[in-house]
C-alpha positions as CSV (number, residue, x, y, z in Angstrom):
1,X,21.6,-13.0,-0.1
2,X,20.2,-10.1,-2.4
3,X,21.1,-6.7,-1.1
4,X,20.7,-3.4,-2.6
5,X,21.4,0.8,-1.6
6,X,18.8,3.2,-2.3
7,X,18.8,7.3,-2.8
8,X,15.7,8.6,-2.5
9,X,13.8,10.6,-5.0
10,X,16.5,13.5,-5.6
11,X,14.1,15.8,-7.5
12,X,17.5,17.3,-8.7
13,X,16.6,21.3,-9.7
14,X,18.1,24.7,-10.1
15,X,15.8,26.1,-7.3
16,X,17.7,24.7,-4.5
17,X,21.3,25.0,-6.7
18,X,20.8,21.3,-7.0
19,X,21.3,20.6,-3.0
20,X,20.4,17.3,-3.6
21,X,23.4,16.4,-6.0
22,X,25.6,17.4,-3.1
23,X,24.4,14.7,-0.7
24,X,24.2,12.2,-3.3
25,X,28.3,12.7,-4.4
26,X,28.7,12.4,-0.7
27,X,26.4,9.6,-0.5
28,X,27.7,8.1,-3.5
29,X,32.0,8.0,-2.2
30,X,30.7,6.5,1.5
31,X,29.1,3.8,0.0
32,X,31.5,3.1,-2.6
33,X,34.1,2.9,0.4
34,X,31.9,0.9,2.8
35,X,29.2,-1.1,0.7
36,X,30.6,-1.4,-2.3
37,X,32.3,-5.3,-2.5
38,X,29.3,-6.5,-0.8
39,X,25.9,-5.1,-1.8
40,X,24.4,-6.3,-5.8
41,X,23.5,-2.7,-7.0
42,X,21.8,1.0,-6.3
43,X,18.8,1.7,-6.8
44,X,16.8,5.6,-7.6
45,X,13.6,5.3,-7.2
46,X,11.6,7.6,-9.5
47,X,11.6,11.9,-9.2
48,X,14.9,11.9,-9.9
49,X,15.1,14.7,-12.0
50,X,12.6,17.4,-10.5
51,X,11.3,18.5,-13.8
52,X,12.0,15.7,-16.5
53,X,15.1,17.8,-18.3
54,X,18.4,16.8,-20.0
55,X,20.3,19.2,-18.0
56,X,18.6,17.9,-14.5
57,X,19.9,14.5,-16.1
58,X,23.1,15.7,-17.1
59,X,23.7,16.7,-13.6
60,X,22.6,13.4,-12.1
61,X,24.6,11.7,-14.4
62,X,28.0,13.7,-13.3
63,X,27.2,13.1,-9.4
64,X,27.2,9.3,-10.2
65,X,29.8,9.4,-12.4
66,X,32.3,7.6,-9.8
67,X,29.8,5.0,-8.0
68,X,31.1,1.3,-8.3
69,X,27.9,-0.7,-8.4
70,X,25.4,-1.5,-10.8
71,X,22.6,1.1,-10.9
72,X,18.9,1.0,-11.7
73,X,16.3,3.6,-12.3
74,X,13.2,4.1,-12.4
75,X,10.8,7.1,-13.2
76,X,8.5,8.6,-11.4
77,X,5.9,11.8,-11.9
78,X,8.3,14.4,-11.9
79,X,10.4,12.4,-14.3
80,X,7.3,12.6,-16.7
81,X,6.3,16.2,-16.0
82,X,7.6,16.6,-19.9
83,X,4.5,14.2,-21.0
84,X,7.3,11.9,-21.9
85,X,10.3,10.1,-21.1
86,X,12.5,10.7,-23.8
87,X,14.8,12.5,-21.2
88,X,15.0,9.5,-18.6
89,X,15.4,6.9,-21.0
90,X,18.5,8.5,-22.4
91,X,19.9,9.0,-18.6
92,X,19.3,5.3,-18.0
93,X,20.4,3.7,-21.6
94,X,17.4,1.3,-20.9
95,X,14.0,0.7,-21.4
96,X,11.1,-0.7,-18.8
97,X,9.7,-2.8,-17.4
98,X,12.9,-4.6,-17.1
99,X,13.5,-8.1,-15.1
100,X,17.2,-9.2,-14.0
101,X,17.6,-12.1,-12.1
102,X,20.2,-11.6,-9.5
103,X,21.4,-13.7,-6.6
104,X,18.4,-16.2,-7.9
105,X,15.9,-13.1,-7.1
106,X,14.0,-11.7,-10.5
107,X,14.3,-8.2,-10.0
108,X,11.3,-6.6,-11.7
109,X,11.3,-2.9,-12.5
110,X,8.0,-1.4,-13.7
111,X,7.3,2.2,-15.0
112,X,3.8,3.3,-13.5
113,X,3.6,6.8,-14.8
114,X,3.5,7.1,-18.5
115,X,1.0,5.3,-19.0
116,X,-1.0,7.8,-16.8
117,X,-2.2,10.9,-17.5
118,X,0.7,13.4,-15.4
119,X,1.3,14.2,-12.4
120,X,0.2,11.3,-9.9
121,X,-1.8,9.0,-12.0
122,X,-0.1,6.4,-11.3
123,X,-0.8,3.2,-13.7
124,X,0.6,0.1,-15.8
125,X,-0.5,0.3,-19.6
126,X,-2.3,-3.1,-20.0
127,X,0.8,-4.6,-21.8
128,X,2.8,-4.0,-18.8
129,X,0.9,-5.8,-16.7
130,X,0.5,-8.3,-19.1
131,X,4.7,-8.8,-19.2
132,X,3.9,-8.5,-15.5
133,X,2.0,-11.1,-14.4
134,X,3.9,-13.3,-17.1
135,X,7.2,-12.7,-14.7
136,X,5.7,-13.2,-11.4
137,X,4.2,-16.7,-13.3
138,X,8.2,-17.6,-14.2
139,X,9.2,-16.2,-11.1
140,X,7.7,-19.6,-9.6
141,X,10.8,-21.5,-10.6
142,X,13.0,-19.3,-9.6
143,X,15.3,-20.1,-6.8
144,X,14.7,-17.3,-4.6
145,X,11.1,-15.2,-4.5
146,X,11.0,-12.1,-6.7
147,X,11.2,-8.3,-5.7
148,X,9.6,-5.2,-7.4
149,X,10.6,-1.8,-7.8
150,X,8.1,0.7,-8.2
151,X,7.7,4.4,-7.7
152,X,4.6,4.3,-5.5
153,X,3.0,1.6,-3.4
154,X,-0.3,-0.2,-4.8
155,X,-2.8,1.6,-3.1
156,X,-1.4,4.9,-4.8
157,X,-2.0,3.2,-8.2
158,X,-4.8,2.8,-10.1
159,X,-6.2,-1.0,-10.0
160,X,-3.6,-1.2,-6.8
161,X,-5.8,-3.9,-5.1
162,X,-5.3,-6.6,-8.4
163,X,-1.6,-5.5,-8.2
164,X,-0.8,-6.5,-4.6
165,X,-2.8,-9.6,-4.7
166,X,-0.6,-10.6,-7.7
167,X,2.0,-9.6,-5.3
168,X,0.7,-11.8,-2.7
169,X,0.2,-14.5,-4.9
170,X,3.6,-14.8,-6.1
171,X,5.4,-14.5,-2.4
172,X,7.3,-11.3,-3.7
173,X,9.3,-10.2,-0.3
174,X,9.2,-6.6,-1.1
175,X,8.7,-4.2,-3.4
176,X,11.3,-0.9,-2.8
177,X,9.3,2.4,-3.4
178,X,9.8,6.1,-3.7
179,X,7.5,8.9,-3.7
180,X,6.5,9.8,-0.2
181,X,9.5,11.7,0.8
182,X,9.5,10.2,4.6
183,X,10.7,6.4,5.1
184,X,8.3,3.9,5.6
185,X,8.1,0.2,5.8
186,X,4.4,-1.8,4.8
187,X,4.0,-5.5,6.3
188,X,0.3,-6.6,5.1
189,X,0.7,-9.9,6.2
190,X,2.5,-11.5,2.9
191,X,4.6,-8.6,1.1
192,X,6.7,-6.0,2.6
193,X,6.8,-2.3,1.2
194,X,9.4,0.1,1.4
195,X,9.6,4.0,0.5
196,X,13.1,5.8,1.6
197,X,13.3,9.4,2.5
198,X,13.6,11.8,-0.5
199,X,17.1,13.2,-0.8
200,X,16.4,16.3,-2.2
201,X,13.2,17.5,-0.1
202,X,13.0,16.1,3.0
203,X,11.2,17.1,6.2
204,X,11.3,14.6,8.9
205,X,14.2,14.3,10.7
206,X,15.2,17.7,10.5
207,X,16.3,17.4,7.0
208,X,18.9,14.7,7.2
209,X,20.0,13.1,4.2
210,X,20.8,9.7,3.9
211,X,20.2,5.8,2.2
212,X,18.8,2.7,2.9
213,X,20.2,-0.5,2.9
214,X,17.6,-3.9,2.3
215,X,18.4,-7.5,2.2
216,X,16.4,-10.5,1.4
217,X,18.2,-13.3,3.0
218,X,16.8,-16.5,2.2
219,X,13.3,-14.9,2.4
220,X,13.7,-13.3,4.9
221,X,13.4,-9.5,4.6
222,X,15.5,-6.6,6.5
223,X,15.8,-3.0,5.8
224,X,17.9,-0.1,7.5
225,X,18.4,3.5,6.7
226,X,21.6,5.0,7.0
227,X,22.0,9.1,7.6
228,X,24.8,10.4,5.8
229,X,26.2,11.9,8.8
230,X,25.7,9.1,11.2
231,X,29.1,6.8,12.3
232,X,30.6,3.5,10.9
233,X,30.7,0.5,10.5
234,X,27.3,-0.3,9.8
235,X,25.5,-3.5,10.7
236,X,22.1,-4.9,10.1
237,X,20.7,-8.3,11.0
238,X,19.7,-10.6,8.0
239,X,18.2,-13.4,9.7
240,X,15.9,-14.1,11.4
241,X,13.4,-11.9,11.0
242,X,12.0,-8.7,13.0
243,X,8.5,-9.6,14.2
244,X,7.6,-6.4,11.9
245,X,8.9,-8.0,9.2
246,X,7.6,-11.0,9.4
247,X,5.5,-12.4,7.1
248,X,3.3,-15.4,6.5
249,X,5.9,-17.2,4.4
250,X,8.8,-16.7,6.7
251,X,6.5,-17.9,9.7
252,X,7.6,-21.6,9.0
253,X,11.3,-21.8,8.7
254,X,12.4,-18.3,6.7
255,X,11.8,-16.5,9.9
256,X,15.6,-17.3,10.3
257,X,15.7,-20.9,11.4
258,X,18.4,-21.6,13.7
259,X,21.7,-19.3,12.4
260,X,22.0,-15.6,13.1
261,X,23.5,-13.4,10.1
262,X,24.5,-9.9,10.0
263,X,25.5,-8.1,7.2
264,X,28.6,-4.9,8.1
265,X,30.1,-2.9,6.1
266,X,33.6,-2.6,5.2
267,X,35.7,-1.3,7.8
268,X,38.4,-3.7,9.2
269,X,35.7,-4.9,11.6
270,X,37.9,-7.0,14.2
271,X,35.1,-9.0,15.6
272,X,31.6,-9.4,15.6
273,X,29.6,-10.2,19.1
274,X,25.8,-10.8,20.7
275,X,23.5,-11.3,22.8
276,X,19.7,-12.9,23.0
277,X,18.1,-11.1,26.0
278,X,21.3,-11.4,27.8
279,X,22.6,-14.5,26.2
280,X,26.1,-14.3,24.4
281,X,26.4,-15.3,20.7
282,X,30.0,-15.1,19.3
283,X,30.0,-14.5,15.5
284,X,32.3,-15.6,12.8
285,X,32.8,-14.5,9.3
286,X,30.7,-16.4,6.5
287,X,33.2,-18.0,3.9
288,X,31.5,-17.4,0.9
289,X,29.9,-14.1,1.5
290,X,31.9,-10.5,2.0
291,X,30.4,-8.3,5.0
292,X,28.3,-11.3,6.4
293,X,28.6,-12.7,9.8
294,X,27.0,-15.6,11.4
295,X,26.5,-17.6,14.5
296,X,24.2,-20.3,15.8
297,X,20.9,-19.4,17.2
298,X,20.2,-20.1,20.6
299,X,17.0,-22.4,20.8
300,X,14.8,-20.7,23.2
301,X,11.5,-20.1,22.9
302,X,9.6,-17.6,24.7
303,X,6.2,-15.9,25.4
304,X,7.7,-12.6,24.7
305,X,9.5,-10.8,22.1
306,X,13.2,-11.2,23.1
307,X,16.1,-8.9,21.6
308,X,18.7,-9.8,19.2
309,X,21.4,-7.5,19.5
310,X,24.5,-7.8,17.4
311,X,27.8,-5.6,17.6
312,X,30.7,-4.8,15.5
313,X,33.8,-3.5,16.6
314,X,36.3,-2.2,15.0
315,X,40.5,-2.8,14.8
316,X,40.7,1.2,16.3
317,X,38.0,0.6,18.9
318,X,34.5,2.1,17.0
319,X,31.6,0.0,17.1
320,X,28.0,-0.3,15.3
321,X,25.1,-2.2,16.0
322,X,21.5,-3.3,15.4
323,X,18.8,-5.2,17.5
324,X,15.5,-6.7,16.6
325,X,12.7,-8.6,18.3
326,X,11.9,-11.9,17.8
327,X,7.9,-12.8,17.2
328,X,6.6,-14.3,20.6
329,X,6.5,-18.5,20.0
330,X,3.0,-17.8,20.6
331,X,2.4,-14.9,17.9
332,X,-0.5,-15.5,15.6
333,X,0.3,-15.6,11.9
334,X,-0.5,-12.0,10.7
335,X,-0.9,-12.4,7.4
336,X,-3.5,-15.4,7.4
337,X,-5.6,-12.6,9.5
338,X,-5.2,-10.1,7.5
339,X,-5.9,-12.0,4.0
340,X,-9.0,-13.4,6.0
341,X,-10.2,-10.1,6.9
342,X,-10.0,-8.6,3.6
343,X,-7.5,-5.8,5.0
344,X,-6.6,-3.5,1.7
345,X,-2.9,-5.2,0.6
346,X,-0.3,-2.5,-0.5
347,X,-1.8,0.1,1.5
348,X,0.1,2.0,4.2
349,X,-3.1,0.8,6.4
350,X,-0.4,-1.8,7.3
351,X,2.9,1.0,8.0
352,X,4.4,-0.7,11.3
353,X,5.3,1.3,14.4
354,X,7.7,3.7,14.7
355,X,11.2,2.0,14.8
356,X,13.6,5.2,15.0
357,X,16.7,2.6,15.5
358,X,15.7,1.6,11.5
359,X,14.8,5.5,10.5
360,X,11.3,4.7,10.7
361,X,9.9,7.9,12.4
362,X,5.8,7.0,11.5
363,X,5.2,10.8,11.2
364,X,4.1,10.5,7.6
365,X,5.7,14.0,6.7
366,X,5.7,14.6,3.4
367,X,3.9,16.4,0.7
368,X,1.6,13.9,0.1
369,X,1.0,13.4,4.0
370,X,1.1,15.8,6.5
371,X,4.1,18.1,4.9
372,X,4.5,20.6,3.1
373,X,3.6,21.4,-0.7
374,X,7.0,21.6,-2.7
């Protein structure tokens, strides 16, 4: 199983006495404490310094100076705002795109602004997408499907449509986004797309500051934001998949088959328990994997969408949890309609529902929505 944290765009700046470096120290010791023996790396997703300077990287650098996982960065607009990014590649020591495989996965991570013309013109240079599509061709012997990080979502970007049918093509499970300030989750039938709530100007949720947490467990996609103020442990289910999450490659066998896995964080959880629309499912630690939890599936198939719950609880009595719904035995497969239709991939034409249990609010509210101008 790949898993990764994400801050969201910290746009770190004199003008609010860099607020956001704050929350992200804070954010940085919780998940070093709770995360940080069983997740692959972090990730910041582009606008990370608000204004593209050394000293808004010099800052960032400080407030990460203690975090215990791998990171990986990625610019976005405000990164560029110098018409260059001479500052951000000295912050990250690297150059993009990039592709690491982990946990089987090739983790591709592009750079769509520079090769634009400031501001939100977002675009690859035509040697990117060369080096691109080349990785999503070798990404066909991989043994796990590929994931993308990118600062905005394809239908932001400038051929967008090409991009997330190369996507599509290639059965990447999800490409992790920034940008929008408010979190979101895109299911267009084949590739799921996720943007996390900034950290440093938020507006929905009265301003709360937190991360996200994804998985791609055997193809099967999961995704779960965190506020920084909200109680431990934290659990979220792996497998099998949410019925918004589903998509067309997990409807035969990566939906989650016939085991139940939750992934909790790291504190001295006693015991792990279940239910399936009121049927008990006792869990047991996985032997190979830290933080994972598993127990057999029980085979029931229904007309409905039943609920997966799963609960942790703790040696002094605190408990977290997460629930999902299954897709109906009778669902139709989404992403066959959609391709059929010609529905726009990458778009948020395809944001789900509102699912406030995940920190998915569907308000849109954001600068480039329906907030205000930062």
């Amino acid at each position: 199983m790949l898993s990764w944290v994400h801050f969201g765009d910290l746009h770190a700046s004199p003008d609010d006495g860099y607020a956001s470096l704050n929350h992200l120290q804070s954010m940085v010791q919780a998940v070093n404490r709770h995360f940080s023996d069983r997740v692959d790396f972090a990730f910041l997703p582009g606008d990370n310094a608000n204004n593209g300077t050394t000293e808004q990287y010099r800052r960032i650098l400080a407030a990460l100076s203690g975090l215990q996982l791998p990171l990986y960065a990625i610019p976005g607009d405000h990164d560029f705002e110098p018409g260059e990014l001479d500052a951000f590649n000295a912050f990250t020591n690297s150059t993009l795109p990039a592709a690491h495989i982990v946990k089987g996965h090739r983790c591709v991570f592009l750079d769509v602004v520079s090769a634009g013309h400031g501001g939100p013109d977002f675009r690859l240079s035509t040697p990117d997408r060369q080096w691109l599509d080349t990785q999503l061709e070798l990404s066909a012997a991989d043994a796990a499907p590929p994931v993308v990080f990118m600062h905005a979502y394809p239908g932001d970007i400038h051929d967008g449509h090409s991009l997330a049918y190369a996507f599509a093509r290639a059965d990447v499970a999800i490409v992790d986004t920034g940008h929008t300030h408010y979190n979101e989750l895109l299911n267009d039938g084949w590739v799921i797309y996720a943007a996390t709530r900034s950290t440093g100007q938020i507006e929905e949720d009265e301003g709360r500051p937190g991360f996200s947490v994804t998985a791609v467990d055997g193809g099967v996609v999961s995704w779960k934001f965190h506020p920084h103020d909200a109680a431990w442990p934290f659990v979220m289910i792996t497998r099998p998949s949410d019925w918004r999450l589903r998509r067309s490659r997990s409807a035969s066998g990566e939906a989650g088959g016939s085991r139940v896995r939750a992934f909790v964080s790291n504190d001295d959880v006693a015991s792990v328990t279940g239910d399936l629309d009121g049927m008990p499912i006792a869990f047991s630690p996985s032997a190979d994997e830290a933080g994972i939890w598993e127990a057999p599936l029980p085979a029931v198939a229904a007309s409905y969408r039943m609920t997966l719950t799963v609960i942790a609880h703790t040696a002094d009595g605190r408990r977290g949890e997460d629930s999902i719904a299954l897709a109906a035995a009778s669902a139709d497969d989404r992403a066959l309609k959609h391709v059929g239709e010609h529905v726009a991939l990458g778009t948020d034409a395809h944001a789900v529902q509102a699912w406030p249990e995940h920190g998915i609010f569907g308000s849109q509210l954001g600068p480039n929505k329906n907030g205000r101008h930062w």
